[in-house]
Backbone bond lengths (Angstrom), bond angles and torsions (degrees), N, CA, C in turn:
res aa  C-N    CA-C-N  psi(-1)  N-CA   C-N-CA  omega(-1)  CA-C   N-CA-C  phi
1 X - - - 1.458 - - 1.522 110.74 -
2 X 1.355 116.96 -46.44 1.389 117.57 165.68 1.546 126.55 -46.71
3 X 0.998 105.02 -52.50 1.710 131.24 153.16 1.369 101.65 -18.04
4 X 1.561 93.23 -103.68 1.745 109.17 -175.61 2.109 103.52 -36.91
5 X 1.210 126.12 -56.49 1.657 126.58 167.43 1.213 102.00 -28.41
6 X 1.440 138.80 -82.88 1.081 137.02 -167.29 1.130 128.31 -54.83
7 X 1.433 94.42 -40.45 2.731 97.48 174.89 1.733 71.52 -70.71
8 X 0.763 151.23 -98.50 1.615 136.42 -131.69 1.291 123.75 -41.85
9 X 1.368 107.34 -43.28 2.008 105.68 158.22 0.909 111.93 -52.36
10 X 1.410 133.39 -43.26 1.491 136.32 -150.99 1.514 105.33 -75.46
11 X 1.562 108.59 -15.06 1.792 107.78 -163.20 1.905 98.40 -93.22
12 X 1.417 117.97 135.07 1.490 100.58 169.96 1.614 127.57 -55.66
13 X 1.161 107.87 -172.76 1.442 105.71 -177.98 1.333 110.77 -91.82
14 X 1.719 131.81 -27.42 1.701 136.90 158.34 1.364 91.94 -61.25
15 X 1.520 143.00 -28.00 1.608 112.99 -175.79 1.293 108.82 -84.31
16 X 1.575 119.60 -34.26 1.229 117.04 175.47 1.299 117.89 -67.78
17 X 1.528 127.01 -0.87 1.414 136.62 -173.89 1.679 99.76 -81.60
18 X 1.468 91.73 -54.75 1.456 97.06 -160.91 1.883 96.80 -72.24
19 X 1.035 131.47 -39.71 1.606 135.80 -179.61 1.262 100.89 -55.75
20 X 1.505 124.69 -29.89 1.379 107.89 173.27 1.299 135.43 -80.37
21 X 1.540 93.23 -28.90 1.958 115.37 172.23 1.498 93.85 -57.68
22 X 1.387 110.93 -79.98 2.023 117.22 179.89 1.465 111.51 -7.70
23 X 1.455 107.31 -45.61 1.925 115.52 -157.29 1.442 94.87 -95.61
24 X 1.705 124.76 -14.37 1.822 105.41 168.00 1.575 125.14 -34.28
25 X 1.657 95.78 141.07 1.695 94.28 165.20 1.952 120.43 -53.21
26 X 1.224 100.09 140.63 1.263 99.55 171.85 1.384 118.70 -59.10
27 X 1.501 121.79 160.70 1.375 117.31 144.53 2.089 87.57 116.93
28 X 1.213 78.11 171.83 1.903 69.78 -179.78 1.188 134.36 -62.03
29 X 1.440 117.46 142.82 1.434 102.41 -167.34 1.847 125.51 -81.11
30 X 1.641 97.72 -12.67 1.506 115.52 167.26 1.614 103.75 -42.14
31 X 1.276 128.12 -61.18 1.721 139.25 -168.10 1.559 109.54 -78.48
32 X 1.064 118.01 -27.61 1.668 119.94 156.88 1.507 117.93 -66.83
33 X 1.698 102.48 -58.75 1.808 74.40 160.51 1.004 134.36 -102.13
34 X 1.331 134.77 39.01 1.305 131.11 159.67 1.549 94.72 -84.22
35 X 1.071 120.50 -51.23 2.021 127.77 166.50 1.148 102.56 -33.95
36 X 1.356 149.59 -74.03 1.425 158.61 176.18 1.499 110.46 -46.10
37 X 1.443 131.65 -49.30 1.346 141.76 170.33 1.780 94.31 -40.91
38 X 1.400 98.75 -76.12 1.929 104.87 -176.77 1.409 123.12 -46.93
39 X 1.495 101.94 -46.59 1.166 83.92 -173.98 1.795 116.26 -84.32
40 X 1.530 118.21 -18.22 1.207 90.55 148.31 1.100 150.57 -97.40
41 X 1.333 112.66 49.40 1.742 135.18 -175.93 1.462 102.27 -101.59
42 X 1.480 112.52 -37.55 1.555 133.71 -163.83 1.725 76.03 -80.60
43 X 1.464 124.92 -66.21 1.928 101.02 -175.39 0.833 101.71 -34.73
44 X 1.544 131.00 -58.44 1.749 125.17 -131.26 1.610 99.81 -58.13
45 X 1.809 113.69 -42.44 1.307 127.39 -137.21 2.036 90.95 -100.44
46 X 1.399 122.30 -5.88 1.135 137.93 -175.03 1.585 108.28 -94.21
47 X 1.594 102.29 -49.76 1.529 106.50 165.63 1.260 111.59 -70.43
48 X 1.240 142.30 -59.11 1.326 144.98 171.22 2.035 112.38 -16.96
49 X 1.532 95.67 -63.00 1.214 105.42 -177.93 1.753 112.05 -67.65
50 X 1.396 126.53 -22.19 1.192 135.35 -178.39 1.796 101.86 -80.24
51 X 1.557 128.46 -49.94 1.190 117.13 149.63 1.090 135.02 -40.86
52 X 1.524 144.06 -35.83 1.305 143.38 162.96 1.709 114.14 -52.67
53 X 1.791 114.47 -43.44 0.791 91.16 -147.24 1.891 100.43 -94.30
54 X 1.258 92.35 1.24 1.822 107.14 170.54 1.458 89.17 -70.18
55 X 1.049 145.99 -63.27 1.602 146.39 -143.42 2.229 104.45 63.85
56 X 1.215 83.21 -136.82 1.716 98.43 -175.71 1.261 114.18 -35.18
57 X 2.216 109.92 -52.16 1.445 86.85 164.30 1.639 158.83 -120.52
58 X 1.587 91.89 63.88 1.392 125.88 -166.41 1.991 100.78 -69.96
59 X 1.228 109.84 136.45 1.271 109.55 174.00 1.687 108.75 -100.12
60 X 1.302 106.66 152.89 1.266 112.15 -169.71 1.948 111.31 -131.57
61 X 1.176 92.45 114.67 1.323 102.67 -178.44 1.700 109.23 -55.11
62 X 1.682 107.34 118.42 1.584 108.95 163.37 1.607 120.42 -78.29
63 X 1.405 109.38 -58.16 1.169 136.46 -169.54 1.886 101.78 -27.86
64 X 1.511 103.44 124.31 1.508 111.46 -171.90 1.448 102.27 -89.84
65 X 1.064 126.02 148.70 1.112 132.05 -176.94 1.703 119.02 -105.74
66 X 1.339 122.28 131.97 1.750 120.32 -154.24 1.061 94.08 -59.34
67 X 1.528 123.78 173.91 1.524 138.48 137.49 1.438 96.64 -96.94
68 X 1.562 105.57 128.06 1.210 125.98 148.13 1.683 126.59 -83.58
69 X 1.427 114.02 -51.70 1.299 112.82 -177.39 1.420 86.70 -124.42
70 X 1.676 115.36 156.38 1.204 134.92 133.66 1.406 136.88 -133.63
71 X 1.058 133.93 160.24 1.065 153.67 -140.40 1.880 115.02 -110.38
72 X 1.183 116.73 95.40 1.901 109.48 -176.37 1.159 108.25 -121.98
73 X 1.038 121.06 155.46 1.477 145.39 -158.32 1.568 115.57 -9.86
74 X 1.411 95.69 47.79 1.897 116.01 176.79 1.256 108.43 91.79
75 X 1.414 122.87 16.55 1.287 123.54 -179.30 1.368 121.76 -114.11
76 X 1.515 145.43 75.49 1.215 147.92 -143.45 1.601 113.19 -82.63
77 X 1.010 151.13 -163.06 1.359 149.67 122.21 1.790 120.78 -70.96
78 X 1.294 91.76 152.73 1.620 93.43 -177.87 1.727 89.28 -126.85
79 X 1.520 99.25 126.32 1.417 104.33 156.45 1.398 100.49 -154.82
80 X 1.230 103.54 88.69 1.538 95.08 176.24 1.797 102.18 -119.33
81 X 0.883 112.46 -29.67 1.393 123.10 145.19 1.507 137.63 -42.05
82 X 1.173 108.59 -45.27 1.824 127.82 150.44 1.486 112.20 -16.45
83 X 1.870 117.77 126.95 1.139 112.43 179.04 1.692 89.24 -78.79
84 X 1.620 132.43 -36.50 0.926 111.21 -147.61 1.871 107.66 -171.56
85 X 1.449 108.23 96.81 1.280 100.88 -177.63 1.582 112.24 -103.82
86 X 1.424 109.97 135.68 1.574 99.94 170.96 1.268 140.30 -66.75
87 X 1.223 114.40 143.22 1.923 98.42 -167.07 1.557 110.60 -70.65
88 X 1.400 128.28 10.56 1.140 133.44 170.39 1.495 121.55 -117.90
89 X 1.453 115.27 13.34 1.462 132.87 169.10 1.605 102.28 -78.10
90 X 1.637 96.56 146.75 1.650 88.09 173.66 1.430 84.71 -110.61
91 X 1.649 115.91 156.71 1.706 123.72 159.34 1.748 99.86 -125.13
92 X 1.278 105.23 124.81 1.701 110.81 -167.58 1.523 105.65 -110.03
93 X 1.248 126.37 107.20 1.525 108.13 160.75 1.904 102.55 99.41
94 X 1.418 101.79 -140.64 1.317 117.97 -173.47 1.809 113.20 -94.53
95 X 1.205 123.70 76.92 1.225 145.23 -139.97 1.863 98.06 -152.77
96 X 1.284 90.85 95.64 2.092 119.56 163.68 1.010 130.60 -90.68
97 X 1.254 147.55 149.76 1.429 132.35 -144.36 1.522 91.91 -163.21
98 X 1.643 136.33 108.89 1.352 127.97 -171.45 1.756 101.82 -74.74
99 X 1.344 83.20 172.96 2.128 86.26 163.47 1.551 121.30 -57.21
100 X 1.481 114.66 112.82 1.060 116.89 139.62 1.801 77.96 118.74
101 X 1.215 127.74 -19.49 1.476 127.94 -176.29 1.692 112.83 -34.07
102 X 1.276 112.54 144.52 1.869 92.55 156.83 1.570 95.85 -142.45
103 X 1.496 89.46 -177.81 1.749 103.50 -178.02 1.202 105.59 -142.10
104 X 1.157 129.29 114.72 1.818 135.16 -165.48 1.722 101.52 -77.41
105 X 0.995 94.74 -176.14 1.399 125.64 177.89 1.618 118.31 -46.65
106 X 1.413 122.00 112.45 1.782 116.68 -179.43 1.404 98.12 78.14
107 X 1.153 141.44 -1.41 1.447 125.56 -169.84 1.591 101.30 -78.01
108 X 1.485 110.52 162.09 1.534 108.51 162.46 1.360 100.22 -150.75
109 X 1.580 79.86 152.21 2.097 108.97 -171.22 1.016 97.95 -99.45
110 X 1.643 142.65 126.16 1.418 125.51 144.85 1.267 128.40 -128.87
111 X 1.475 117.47 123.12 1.313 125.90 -163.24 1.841 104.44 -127.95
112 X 1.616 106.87 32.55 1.465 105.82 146.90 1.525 122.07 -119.65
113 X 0.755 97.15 63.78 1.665 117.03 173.61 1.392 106.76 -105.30
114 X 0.983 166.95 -36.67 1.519 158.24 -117.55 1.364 122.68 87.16
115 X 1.960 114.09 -7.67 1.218 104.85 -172.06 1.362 97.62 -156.68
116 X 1.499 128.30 135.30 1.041 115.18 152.45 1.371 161.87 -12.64
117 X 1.371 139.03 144.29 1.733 130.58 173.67 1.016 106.47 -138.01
118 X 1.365 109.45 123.75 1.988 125.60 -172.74 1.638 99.38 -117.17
119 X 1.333 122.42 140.53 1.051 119.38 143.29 1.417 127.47 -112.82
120 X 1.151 137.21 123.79 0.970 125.32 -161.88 1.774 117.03 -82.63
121 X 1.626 122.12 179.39 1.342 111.76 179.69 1.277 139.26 -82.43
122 X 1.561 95.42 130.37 1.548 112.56 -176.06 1.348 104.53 87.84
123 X 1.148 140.10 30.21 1.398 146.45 133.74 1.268 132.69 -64.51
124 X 0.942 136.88 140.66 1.575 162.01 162.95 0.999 136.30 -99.73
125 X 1.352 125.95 105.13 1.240 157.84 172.85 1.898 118.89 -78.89
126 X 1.397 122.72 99.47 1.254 122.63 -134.81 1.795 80.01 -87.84
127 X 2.102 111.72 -172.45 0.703 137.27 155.99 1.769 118.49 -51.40
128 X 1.477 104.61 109.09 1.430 121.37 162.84 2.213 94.34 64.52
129 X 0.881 105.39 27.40 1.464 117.06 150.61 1.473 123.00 -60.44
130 X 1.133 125.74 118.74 1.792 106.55 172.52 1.751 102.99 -123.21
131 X 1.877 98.56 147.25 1.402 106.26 -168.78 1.417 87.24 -122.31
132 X 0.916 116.49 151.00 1.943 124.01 -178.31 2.134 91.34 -159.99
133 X 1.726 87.14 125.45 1.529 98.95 164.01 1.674 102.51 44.08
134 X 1.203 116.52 41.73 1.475 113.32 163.62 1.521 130.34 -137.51
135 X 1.139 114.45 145.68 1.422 109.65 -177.38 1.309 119.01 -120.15
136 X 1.584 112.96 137.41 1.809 136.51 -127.52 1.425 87.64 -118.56
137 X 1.639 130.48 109.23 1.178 125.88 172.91 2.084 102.23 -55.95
138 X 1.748 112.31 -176.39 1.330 89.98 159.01 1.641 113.99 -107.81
139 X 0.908 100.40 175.58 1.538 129.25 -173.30 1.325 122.55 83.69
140 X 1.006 127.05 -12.52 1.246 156.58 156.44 1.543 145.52 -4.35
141 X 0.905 128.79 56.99 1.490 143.49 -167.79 1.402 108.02 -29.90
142 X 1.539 133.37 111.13 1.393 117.34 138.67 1.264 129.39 -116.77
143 X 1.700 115.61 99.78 1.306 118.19 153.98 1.569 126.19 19.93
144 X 1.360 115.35 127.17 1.593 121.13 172.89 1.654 96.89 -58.96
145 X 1.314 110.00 157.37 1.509 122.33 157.75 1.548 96.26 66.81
146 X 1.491 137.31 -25.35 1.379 129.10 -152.72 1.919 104.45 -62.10
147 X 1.438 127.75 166.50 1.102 118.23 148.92 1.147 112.93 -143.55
148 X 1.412 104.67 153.58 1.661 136.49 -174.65 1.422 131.30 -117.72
149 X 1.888 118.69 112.45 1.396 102.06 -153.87 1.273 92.96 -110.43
150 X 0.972 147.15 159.07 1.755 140.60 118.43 1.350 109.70 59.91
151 X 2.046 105.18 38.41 1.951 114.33 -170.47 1.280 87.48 -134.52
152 X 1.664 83.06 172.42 1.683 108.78 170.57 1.427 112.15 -123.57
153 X 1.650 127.99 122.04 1.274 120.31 170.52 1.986 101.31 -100.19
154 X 1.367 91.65 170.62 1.892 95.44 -151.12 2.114 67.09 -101.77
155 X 1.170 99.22 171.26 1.502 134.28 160.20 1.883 108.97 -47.50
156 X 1.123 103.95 117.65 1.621 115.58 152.38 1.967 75.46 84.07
157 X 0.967 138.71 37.24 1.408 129.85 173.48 1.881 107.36 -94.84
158 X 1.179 109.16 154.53 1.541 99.57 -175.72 1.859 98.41 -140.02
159 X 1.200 102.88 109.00 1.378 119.42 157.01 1.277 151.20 -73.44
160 X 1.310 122.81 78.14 1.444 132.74 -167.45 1.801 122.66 -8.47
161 X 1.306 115.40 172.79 1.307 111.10 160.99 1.219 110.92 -86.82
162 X 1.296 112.75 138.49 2.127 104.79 172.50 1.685 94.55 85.85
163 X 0.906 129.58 40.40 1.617 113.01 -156.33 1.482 78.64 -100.79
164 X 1.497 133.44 -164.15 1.099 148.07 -150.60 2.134 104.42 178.85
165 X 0.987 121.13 95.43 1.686 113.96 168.97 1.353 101.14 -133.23
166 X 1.837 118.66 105.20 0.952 131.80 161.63 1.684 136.90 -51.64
167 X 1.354 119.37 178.93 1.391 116.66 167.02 1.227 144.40 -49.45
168 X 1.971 123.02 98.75 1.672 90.04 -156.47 1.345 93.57 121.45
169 X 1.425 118.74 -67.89 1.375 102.85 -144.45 1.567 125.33 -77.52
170 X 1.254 146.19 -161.32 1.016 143.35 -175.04 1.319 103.58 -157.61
171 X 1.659 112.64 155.71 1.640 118.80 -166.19 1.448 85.33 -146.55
172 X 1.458 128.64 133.80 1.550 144.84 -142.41 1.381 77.46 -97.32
173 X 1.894 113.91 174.21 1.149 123.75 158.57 1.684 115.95 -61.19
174 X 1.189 135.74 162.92 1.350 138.67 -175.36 1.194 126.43 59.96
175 X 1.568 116.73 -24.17 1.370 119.07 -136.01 1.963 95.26 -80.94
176 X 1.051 114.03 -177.07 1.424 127.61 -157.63 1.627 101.10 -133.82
177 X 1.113 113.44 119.08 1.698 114.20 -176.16 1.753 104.58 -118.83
178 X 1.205 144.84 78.70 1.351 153.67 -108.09 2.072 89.51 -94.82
179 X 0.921 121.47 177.97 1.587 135.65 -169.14 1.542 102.28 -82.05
180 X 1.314 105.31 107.71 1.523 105.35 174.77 1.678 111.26 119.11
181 X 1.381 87.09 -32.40 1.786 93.74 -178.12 1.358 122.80 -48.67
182 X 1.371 110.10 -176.76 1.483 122.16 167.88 1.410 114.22 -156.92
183 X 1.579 117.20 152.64 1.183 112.79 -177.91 1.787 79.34 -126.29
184 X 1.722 109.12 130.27 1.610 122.60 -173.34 1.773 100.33 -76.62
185 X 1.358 94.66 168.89 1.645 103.17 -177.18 1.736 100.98 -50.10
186 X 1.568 114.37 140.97 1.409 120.01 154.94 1.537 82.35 76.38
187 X 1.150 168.83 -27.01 1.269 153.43 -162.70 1.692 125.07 -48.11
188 X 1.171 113.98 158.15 1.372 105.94 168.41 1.756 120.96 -124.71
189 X 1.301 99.90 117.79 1.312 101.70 -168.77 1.490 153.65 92.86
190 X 1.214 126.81 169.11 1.906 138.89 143.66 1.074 92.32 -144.07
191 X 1.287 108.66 161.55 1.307 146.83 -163.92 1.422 103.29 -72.29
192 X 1.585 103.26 128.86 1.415 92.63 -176.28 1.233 129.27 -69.34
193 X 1.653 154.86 156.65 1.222 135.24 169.42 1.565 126.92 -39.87
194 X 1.157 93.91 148.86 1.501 102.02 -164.10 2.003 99.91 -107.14
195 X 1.002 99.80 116.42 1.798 92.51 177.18 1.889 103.33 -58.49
196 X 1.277 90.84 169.87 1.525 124.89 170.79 1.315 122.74 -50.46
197 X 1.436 131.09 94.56 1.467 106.01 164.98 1.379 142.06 -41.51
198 X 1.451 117.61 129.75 1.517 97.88 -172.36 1.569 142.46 -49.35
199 X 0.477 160.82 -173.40 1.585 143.87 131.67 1.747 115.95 -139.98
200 X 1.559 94.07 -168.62 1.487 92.20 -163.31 1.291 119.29 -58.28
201 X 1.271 110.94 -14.22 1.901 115.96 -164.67 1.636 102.43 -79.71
202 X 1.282 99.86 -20.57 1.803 104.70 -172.84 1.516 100.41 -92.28
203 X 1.286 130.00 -14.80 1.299 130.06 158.00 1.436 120.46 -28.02
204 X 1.369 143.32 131.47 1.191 131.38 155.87 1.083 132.25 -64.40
């Protein structure tokens, strides 16, 4: 038992994310959560009755609980595909998430603006990052803290921390937008990656 305790610390918390998705009940996931909806309605109405019967000294949970997804004008988020969303990410509106995508911690998606937000697959969406009306090539790096308005980054692109890509603009496939940067309204681009200088080991 100690054993098994210890490999379980040892695993991150995105591996334990994804090990937990793997181990879902089969079968569609529409009828699982409507199952999950009930049965935690039956807590709500179980705790409820357990407060009454404490009276005065019944404790009462403060602690707010995140929004992960929400829901706008009939337009939900889809991440069911998602390697991995944080329970402290917001997803707002019309907000897609390719295979294997995640969105860390504080980040927010927003796709009620007038326009959609895609991320594409196997991208990353850093800590407290916000994406509004933009679409996320895949593989795709975005920077902690960075923000993204009303753009398109190309595939395999990597976005600094603190980064800045305004309205309009566009970020090429590969290209590299460095920590702090900005790409101005309507702009085109960062510079695409630059390979490795050689050195002696690549010598023949």
């Amino acid at each position: 038992a100690t054993t098994r305790a210890l490999a379980s610390m040892s695993i991150p918390a995105y591996a334990r994310q994804n090990l937990a998705w793997a181990a879902r009940p089969p079968g569609p996931q529409s009828f699982w959560h409507a199952v999950g909806t009930a049965v935690r309605g039956i807590g709500r109405q179980i705790d409820a009755v357990g407060v009454g019967l404490q009276g005065d000294c019944a404790y009462h949970e403060k602690l707010v609980m995140p929004v992960t997804a929400v829901a706008v004008g009939g337009k939900a988020p889809a991440i069911a595909a998602a390697g991995f969303v944080a329970p402290s990410a917001n997803l707002v509106g019309d907000v897609s998430m390719g295979e294997g995508a995640t969105a860390w911690y504080a980040s927010l998606l927003r796709g009620d603006c007038g326009k959609p937000t895609s991320v594409g697959a196997g991208s990353q969406i850093g800590d407290r990052a916000t994406v509004t009306s933009s679409q996320i090539g895949a593989q795709t790096w975005i920077g902690a803290g960075a923000t993204l308005v009303d753009c398109s980054v190309g595939d395999g692109a990597s976005i600094g921390l603190g980064a800045t890509v305004c309205a309009g603009a566009s970020v090429a496939d590969g290209a590299v937008l460095t920590a702090g940067g900005g790409v101005p309204a309507g702009g085109g681009g960062a510079p695409p990656r630059e390979p490795y200088p050689p050195d002696d080991s690549d010598q023949p």
